[in-house]
Structures are given as structure tokens and as C-alpha cells.
C-alpha positions in Angstrom: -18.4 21.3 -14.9 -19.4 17.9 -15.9 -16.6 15.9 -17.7 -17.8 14.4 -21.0 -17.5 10.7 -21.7 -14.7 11.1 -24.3 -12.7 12.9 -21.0 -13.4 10.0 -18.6 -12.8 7.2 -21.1 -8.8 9.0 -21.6 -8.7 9.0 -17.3 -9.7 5.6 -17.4 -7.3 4.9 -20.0 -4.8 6.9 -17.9 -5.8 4.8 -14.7 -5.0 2.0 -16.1 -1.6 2.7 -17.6 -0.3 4.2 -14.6 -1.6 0.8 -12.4 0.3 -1.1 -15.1 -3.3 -2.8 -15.8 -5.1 -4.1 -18.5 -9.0 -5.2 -18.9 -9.8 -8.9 -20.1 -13.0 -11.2 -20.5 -14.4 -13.8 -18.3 -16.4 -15.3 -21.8 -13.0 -15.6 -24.0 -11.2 -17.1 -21.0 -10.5 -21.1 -20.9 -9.1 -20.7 -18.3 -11.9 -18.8 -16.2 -14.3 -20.9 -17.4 -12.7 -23.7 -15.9 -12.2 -21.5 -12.5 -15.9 -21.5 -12.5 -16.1 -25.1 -12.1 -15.1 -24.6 -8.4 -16.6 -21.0 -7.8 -19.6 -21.9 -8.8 -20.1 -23.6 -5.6 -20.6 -20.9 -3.7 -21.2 -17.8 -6.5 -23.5 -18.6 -9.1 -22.8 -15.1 -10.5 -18.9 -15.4 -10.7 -19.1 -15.3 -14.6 -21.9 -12.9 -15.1 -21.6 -10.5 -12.2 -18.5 -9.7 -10.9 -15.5 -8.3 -11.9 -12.4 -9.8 -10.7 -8.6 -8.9 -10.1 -5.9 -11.6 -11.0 -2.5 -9.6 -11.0 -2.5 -7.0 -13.3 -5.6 -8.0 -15.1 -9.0 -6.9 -14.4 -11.3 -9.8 -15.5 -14.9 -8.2 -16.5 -17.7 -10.1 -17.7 -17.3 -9.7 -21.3 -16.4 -7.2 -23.7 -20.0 -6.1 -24.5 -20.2 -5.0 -20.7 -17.4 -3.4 -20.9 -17.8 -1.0 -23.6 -21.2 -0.3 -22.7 -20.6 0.7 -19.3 -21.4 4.3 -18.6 -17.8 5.9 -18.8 -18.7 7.5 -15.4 -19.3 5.0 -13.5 -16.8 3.1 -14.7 -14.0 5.3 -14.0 -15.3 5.6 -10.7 -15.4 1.5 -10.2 -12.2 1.1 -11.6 -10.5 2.8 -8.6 -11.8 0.0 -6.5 -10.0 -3.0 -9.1 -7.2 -1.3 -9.3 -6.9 -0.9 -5.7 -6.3 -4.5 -6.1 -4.1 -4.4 -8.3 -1.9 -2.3 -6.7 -1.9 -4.5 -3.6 -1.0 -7.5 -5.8 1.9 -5.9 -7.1 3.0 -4.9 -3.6 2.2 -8.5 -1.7 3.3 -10.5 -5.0 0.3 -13.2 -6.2 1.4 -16.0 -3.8 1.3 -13.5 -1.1 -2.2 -11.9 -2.2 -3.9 -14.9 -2.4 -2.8 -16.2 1.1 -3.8 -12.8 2.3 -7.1 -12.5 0.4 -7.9 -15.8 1.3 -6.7 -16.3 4.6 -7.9 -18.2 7.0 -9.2 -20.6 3.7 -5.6 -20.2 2.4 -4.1 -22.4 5.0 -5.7 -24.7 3.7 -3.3 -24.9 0.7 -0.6 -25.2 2.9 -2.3 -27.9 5.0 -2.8 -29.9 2.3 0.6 -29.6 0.4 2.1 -30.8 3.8 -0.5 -33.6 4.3 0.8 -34.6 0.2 4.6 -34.5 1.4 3.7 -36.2 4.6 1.7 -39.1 2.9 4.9 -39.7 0.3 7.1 -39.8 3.3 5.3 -41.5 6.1 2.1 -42.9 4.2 -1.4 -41.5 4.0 -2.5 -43.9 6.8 0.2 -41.9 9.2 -1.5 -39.8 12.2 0.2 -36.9 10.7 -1.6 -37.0 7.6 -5.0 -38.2 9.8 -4.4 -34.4 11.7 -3.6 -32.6 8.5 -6.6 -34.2 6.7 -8.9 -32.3 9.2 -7.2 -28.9 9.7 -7.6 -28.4 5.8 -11.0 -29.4 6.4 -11.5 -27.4 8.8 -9.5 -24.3 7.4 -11.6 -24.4 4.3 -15.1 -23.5 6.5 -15.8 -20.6 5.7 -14.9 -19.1 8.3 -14.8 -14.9 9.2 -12.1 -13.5 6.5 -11.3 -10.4 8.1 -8.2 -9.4 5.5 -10.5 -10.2 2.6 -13.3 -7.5 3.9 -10.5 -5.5 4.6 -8.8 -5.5 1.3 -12.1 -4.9 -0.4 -13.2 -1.9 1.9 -9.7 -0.1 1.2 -10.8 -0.7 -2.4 -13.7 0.8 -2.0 -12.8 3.4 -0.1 -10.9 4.5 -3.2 -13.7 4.2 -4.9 -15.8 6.2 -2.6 -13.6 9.0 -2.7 -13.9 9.2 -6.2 -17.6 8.7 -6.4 -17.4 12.2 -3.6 -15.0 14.1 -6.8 -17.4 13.3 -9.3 -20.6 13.8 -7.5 -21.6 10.8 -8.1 -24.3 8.5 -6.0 -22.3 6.1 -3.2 -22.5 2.5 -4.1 -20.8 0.9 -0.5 -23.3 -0.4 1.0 -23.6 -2.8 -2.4 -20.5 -3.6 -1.2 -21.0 -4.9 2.4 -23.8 -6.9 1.0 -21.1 -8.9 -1.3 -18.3 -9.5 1.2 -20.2 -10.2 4.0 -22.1 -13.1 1.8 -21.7 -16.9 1.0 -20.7 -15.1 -2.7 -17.6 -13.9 -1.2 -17.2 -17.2 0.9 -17.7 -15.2 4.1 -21.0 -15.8 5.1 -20.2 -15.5 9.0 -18.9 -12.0 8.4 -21.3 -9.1 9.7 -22.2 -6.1 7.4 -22.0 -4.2 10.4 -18.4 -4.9 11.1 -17.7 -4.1 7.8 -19.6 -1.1 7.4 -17.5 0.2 10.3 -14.6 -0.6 8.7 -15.8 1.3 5.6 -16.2 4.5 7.4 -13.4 4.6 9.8 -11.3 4.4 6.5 -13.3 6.7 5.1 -13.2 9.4 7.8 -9.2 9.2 7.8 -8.7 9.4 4.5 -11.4 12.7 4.0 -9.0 13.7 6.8 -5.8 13.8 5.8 -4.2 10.9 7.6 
């Protein structure tokens, strides 16, 4: 029997509360907007388009698209942020975004010693010459396996939802994101990740 939109708007309610999540806005954020300074670089749609996970809070576009969501689809979708949010709370932030990020995230830590190298043995040293170019070169965008990981686990959830409710699959929408300069993994083949997708799948519909 099909659940009525009053019933999926108290699951996604419930989703949420047992996550320990809570929904926000890109459009009232200063502080996104100002995140979009850099993303924008490489996703033009950061602000209009995707929904994002930063800890606990589920970033969506704005409020309008929020509440005018089909309750549905949305519970369904929802499994796939909070998927996130689950691993956040389990890897902690600084570990999440080193995961999420990695190999680009070594470029953070390239950097902060190439900083604490310069104070110490000045920024015309070799060893800030050598860590000038690895965070170069870490920031390529280079394959980001754990990112397309993370995001098929995610949807995964999500999938397995979509199969509950009889609802219409929405992965391969999925593979076409993470595998693109959007998701700063351009080098990153769908087909990799659509393996991925139902390897993870198949265990899960069986039990493992």
C-alpha cells in the first residue's frame, strides 16, 4: 500500500533525528557563499544543484526546494546524505575530509609543512622548492577512489530504499556526478564506478 505524503514526511523526520541531522540552506549561508568562491571553479552548479554534507548538516539549495520536494523522493534521497553523515560522525570532520578528498587532501598537509618549513628554513629552502610542487601536484585532480567510494555506499543506501518503495533507480545519475570534473574527479571511469555500485549492491540484497 502506497504511503501518503504526511507518512513519509514523519520517516523523513524520523531519519533525520535518529542520524542526529538537521537540513540547512545554501542561499542563507555566508559562509557557503563564500565556499563557492573556490567551488565554483570546477562546479558551476555547487549552489543550485547539489546537496551537500558538512557534519551533521545537510546543506540543500534553499528552503523553497526543500519543501517542495516530492516527500517520496526525498525520503528516498535522504538515505544517501545521511549515509554521509553517519560516516562523518564515525571518521570525525578532519578525518572525512582527508578521506573524501584524498589524494587532493594531501595537499593540505603539503602545504601546512611547506608554511612551517618556510618560517624555519626560508621559503627559498629546497625543502619548501619540493613541497611547493607535491601540493601542486597533489591538487591535480587526480582518480579519488575513496570519494567514489564513499558516494556509492551512499547510494547504495539509497538504492535499497528506492527497491522498498518501488520507486524508479536514480544511480546511474550518480556515476555521471562522481566520475566528472563537478566532483573534481574527471580521470575517474563511470565504469569503475558502476562496478563498485553493484558489487555493493549485490552484497547487501544478500545478506553480507
Amino acid at each position: 500500500m502506497e504511503r501518503t505524503q504526511e507518512e513519509y514526511s514523519q520517516l523523513i523526520e524520523k531519519s533525520l533525528k535518529e542520524a542526529g541531522a538537521k537540513i540547512a540552506f545554501k542561499d542563507e549561508s555566508k559562509i557557503l557563499k563564500l565556499c563557492n568562491l573556490i567551488v565554483w571553479f570546477f562546479n558551476k552548479r555547487f549552489m543550485t544543484s547539489y546537496v551537500n554534507v558538512i557534519g551533521s548538516t545537510i546543506w540543500f539549495p534553499s528552503k523553497k526546494s526543500y519543501e517542495e520536494a516530492e516527500k517520496k523522493w526525498l525520503y528516498c534521497f535522504l538515505k544517501h546524505e545521511l549515509h554521509h553523515v553517519v560516516s562523518t560522525k564515525k571518521k570525525t570532520i578532519p578525518g572525512m575530509i582527508l578521506y573524501y578528498g584524498f589524494p587532493q587532501s594531501l595537499s593540505i598537509l603539503t602545504l601546512i609543512a611547506l608554511i612551517v618549513c618556510g618560517i624555519v628554513l626560508g621559503f627559498k629552502s629546497l625543502p619548501v622548492l619540493i613541497l611547493g610542487i607535491l601540493t601542486i601536484l597533489f591538487a591535480l585532480p587526480w582518480p579519488a577512489y575513496f570519494r567514489v567510494q564513499e558516494e556509492v555506499c551512499a547510494e547504495v543506501d539509497s538504492e535499497l530504499t528506492r527497491i522498498e518503495e518501488g520507486y524508479v533507480s536514480a544511480k546511474d545519475s550518480l556515476f555521471n556526478n562522481v566520475c566528472s570534473f563537478e566532483y573534481y574527479n574527471p580521470m575517474f571511469r563511470k565504469t569503475w564506478a558502476r562496478k563498485m555500485f553493484e558489487k555493493e549492491l549485490n552484497k547487501r540484497l544478500d545478506g553480507e
